[in-house]
C-alpha positions as CSV (number, residue, x, y, z in Angstrom):
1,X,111.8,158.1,118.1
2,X,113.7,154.6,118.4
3,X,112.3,151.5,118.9
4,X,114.2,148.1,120.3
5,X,112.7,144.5,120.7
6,X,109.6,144.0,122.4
7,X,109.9,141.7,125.6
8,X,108.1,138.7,126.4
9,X,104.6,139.5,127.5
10,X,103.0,136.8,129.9
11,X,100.3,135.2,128.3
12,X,97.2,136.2,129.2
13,X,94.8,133.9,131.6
14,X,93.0,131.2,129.4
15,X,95.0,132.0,126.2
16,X,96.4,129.4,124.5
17,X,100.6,128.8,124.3
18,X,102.1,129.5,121.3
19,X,105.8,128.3,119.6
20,X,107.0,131.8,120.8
21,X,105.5,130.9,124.7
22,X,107.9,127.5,124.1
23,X,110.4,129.3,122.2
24,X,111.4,131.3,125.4
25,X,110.7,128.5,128.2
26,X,112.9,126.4,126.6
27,X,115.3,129.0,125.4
28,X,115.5,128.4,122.0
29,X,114.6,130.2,118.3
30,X,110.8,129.5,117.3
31,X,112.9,127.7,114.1
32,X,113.8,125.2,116.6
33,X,110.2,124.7,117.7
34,X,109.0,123.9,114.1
35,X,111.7,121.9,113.1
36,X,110.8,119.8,116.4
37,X,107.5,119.2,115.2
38,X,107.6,119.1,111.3
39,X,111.5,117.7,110.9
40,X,112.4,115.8,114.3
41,X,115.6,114.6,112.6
42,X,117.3,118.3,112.1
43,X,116.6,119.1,116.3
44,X,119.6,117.5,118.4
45,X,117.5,114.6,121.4
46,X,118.7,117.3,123.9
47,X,117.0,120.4,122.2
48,X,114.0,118.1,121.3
49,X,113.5,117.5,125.1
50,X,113.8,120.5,126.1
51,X,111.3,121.6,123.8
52,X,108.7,119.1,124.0
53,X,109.3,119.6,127.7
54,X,108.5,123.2,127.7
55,X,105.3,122.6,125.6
56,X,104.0,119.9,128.1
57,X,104.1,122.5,130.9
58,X,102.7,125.4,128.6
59,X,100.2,123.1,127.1
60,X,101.0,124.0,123.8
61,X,99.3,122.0,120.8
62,X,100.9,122.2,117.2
63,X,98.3,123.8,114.5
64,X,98.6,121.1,112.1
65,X,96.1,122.4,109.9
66,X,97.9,125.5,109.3
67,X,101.1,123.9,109.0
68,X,99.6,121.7,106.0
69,X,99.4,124.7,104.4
70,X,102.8,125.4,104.5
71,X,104.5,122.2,103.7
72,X,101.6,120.5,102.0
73,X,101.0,117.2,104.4
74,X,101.1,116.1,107.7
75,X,103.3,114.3,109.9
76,X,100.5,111.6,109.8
77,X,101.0,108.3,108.2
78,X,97.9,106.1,107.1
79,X,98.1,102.3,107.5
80,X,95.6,100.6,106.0
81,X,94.7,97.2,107.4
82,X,92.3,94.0,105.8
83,X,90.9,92.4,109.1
84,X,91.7,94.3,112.9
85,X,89.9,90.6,114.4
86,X,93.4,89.0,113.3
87,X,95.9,89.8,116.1
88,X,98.8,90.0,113.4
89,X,97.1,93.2,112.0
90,X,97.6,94.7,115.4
91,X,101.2,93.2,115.7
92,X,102.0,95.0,112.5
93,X,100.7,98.7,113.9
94,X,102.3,97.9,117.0
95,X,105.7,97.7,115.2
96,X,104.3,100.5,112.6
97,X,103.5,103.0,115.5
98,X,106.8,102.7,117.8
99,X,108.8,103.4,114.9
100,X,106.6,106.2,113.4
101,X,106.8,107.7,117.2
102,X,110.8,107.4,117.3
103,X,110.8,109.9,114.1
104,X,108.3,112.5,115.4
105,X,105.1,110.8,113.4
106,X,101.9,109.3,113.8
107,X,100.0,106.6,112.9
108,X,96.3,107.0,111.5
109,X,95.1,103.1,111.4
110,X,92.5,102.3,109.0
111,X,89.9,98.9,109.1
112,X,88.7,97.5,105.7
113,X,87.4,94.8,107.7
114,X,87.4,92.4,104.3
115,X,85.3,95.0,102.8
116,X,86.8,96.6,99.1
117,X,84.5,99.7,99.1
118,X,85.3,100.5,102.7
119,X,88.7,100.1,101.6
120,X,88.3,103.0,99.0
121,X,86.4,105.2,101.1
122,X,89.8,105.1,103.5
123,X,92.5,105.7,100.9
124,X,90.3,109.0,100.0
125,X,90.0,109.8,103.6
126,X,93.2,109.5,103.6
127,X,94.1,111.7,100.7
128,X,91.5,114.4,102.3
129,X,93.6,114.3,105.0
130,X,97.1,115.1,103.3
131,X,98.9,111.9,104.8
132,X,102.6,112.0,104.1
133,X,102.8,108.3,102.7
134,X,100.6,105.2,103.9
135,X,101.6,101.4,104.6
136,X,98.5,99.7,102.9
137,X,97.8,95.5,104.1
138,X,95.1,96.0,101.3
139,X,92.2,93.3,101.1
140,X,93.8,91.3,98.3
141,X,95.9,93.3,95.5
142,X,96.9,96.6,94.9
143,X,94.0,98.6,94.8
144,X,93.8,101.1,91.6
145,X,93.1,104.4,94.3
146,X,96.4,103.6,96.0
147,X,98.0,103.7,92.8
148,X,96.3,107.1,91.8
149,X,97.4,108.5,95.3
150,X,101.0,107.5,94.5
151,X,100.5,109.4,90.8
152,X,99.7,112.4,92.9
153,X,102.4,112.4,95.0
154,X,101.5,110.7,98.3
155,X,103.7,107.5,98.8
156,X,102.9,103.8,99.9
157,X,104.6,100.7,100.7
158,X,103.1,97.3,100.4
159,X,103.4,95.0,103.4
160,X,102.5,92.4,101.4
161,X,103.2,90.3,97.9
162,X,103.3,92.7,94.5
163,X,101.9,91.0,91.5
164,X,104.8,91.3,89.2
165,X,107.3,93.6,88.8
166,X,106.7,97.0,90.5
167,X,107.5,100.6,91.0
168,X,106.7,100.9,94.5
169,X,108.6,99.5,97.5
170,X,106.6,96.1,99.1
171,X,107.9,93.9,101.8
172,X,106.7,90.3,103.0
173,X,107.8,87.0,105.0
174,X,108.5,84.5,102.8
175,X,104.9,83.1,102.7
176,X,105.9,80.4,99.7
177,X,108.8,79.0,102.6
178,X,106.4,79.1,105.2
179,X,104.0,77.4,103.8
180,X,106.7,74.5,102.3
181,X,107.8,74.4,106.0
182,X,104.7,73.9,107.8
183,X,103.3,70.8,105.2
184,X,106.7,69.3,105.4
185,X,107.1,69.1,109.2
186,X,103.3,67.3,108.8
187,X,105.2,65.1,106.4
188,X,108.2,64.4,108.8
189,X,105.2,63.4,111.3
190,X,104.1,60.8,109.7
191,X,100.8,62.4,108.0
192,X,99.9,61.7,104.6
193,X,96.2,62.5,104.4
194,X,96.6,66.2,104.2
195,X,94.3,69.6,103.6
196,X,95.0,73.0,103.5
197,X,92.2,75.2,104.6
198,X,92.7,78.5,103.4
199,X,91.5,82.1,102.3
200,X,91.5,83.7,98.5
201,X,94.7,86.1,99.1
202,X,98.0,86.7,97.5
203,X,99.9,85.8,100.8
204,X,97.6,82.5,101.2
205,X,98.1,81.6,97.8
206,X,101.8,81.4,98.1
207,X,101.7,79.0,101.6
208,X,99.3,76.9,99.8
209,X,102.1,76.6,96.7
210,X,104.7,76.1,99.2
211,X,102.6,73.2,100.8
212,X,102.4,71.5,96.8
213,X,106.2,71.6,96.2
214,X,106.8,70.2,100.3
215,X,104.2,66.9,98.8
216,X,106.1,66.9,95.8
217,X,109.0,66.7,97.4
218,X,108.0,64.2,99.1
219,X,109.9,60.9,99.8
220,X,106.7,58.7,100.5
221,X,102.8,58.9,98.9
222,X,100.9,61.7,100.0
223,X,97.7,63.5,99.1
224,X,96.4,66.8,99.9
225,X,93.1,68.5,99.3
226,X,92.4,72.4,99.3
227,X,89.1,73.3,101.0
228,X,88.7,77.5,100.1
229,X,87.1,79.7,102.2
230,X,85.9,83.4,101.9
231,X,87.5,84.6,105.4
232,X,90.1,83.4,107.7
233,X,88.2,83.2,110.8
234,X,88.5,81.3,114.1
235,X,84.3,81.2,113.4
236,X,85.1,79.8,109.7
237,X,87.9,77.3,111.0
238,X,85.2,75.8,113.5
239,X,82.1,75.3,110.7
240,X,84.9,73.9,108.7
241,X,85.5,71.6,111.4
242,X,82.0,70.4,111.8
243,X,82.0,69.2,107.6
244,X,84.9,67.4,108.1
245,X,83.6,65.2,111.6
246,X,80.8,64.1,108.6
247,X,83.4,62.3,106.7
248,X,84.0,58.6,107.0
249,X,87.4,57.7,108.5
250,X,88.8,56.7,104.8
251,X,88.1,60.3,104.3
252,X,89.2,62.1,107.2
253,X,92.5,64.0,107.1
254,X,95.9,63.3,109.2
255,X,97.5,66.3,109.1
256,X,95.9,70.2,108.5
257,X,98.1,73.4,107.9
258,X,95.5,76.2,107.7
259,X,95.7,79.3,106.0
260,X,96.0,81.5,109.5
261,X,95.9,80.5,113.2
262,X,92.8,82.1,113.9
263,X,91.4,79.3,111.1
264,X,93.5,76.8,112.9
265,X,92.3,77.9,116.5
266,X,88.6,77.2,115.2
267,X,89.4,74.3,113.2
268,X,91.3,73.1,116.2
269,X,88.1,73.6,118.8
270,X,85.8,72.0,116.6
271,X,87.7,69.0,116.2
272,X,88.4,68.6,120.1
273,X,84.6,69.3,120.5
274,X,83.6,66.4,118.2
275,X,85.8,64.1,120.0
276,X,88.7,63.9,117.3
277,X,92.1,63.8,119.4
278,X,95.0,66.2,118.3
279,X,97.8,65.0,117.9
280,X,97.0,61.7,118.2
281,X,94.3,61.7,115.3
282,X,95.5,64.5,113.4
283,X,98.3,67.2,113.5
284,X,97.5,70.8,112.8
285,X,99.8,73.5,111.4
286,X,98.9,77.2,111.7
287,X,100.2,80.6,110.2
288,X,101.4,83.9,111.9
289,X,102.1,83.0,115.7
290,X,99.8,84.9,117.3
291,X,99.6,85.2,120.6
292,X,96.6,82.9,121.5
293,X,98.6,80.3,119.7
294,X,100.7,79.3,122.5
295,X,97.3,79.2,124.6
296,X,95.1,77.0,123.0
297,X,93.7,74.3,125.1
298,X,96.2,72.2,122.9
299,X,99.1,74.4,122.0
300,X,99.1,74.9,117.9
301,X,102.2,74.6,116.0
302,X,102.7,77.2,114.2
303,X,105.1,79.7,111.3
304,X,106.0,82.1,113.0
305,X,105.2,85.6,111.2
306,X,107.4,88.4,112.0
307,X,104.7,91.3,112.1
308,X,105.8,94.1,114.2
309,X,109.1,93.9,112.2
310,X,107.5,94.3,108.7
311,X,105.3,97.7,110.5
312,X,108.6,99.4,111.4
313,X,110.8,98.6,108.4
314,X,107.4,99.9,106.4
315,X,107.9,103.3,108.1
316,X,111.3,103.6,107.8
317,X,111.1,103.0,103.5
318,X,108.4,105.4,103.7
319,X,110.4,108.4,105.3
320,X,113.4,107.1,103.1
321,X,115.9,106.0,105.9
322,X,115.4,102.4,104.6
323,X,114.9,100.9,101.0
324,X,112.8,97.8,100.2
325,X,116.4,96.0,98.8
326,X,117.8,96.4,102.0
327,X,115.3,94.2,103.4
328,X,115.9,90.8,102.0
329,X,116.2,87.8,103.9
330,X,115.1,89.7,106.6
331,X,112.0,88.5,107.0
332,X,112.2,85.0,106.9
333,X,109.5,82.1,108.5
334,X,110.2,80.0,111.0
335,X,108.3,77.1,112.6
336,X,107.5,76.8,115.7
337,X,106.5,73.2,117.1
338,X,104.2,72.7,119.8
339,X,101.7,70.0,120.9
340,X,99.4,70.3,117.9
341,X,101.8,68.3,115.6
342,X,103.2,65.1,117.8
343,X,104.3,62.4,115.7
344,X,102.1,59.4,115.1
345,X,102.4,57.6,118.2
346,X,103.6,53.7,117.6
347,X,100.9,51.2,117.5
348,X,100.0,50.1,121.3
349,X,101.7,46.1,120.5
350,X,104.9,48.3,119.4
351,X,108.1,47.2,121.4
């Protein structure tokens, strides 16, 4: 007796699809439906729609579980972030997660929230979980576990400063420039009495340096003292605030670049609040652009970060269509001048 191929069977009521139920709707090989879901990049757009298309109306769910036991990871990514209260965290998985989704992966977005053993606790979770590679904003530097993953074979960019020389791809705005941008536009204003009000992290570090060669630099006198803080808050900014309206006015700043706008925003309310005027008093310099920036009840000058575009380039080195050299230059500060930062206006007897 002879056999010949078995036809397609409809499913049965309540059973779930499977790649052979989308193989057929969409008239393609089964091959096609796993390369559409574990290799995106070997299925032509048109085949990839009609796929995906056909698994939409079938219902069909990918067994991930059971395909990380075939290939050995998942089309997951984890990104690992130090703060989700600071809008530029979300800017960077904004730009991390459309470009993930535009090569068939996913984003898995971790919180520290400041905290170094939470941090830990996520890089395992993220082993458990057999991420293909994750983009780590780590708490301050590169923590030893995300090393170990990398020794193990799961890959990670930096978005953010590496201490040295290093093996592993990290990209960054030019924090050193920003920060040598935003004191010398205080400079150009007219302020001499300056403070930078800032957090203990690599990236803060560097705008602070860049704000010592800008006085250096400088043409006429000026001074500058740091005030350190343990987080960059809009909370922080305003109790910073209050300690400075204490000061007499030979000891009260004319110009601030803080370490973040969320530190500027509450440095910036607290000093409205206690009657100081801004600009007229003093002119305040943020970092990172954030949205609320443009918003404030006195608009806040600010260097403009480019967040969204560090997440997506991240993603791209880590699926190896992009390399961290090609990358340079690209990511470049600018400032962005609003209200907060008028010049000194001329004394009122002035011509």
């Amino acid at each position: 007796m002879t056999t010949g191929p078995v036809p397609n069977q409809p499913r049965a009521e309540g059973s779930a699809a499977t790649v052979g139920d989308v193989a057929a709707l969409a008239g393609v090989s089964r091959a096609t439906v796993s390369y559409t879901y574990t290799q995106p990049n070997r299925v032509s757009p048109d085949l990839r729609r009609r796929v995906l298309a056909a698994a939409d109306e079938l219902g069909y769910v990918g067994n991930d579980a059971a395909r990380r036991l075939r290939v050995g990871h998942s089309l997951a990514l984890g990104l690992l972030i130090s703060s989700m209260n600071n809008p530029v965290y979300a800017e960077l998985a904004a730009g991390a997660e459309a470009e993930a989704a535009a090569h068939g992966r996913f984003i898995l977005v971790a919180n520290s929230d400041e905290d170094a053993a939470r941090e830990r606790a996520y890089l395992n979770f993220f082993e458990s979980q057999q991420v293909s590679g994750i983009l780590a904003a780590p708490v301050g530097d590169v923590p030893p576990e995300l090393l170990g993953l990398r020794s193990r074979g799961t890959p990670f960019v930096l978005v953010g400063v590496a201490p040295g020389p290093h093996s592993y791809p990290a990209i960054s705005g030019d924090n050193e420039r920003g920060g040598h941008l935003a004191a010398a536009h205080l400079l150009a204003q007219g302020r001499r009495r300056l403070i930078f009000v800032g957090g203990a992290h690599p990236h803060v570090d560097l705008r602070l340096a860049g704000v010592k060669r800008a006085i250096a630099e400088a043409a006429e006198p000026a001074s500058l003292e740091i005030i350190r803080i343990q987080v960059q808050t809009a909370k922080v900014g305003e109790a910073v605030a209050r300690t400075l309206l204490r000061r007499s006015a030979a000891t009260f700043p004319d110009g601030i670049v803080a370490g973040n706008d969320l530190l500027a925003l509450g440095l910036l309310h607290g000093l409205i609040v206690g009657g100081i005027r801004v600009p007229e008093d003093l002119s305040l310099v943020g970092y990172d652009d954030i949205e609320f920036a443009d918003f404030a009840i006195v608009p806040l000058t600010t260097i403009r970060h480019p967040s969204a575009a560090l997440g997506a380039s991240a993603v791209r080195i880590l699926i190896g269509i992009e390399r961290e050299e090609d990358t340079k230059g690209r990511f470049e500060p600018e400032l962005v001048i609003r209200s907060s930062s008028l010049p000194i206006p001329p004394p009122a007897d002035h011509p």
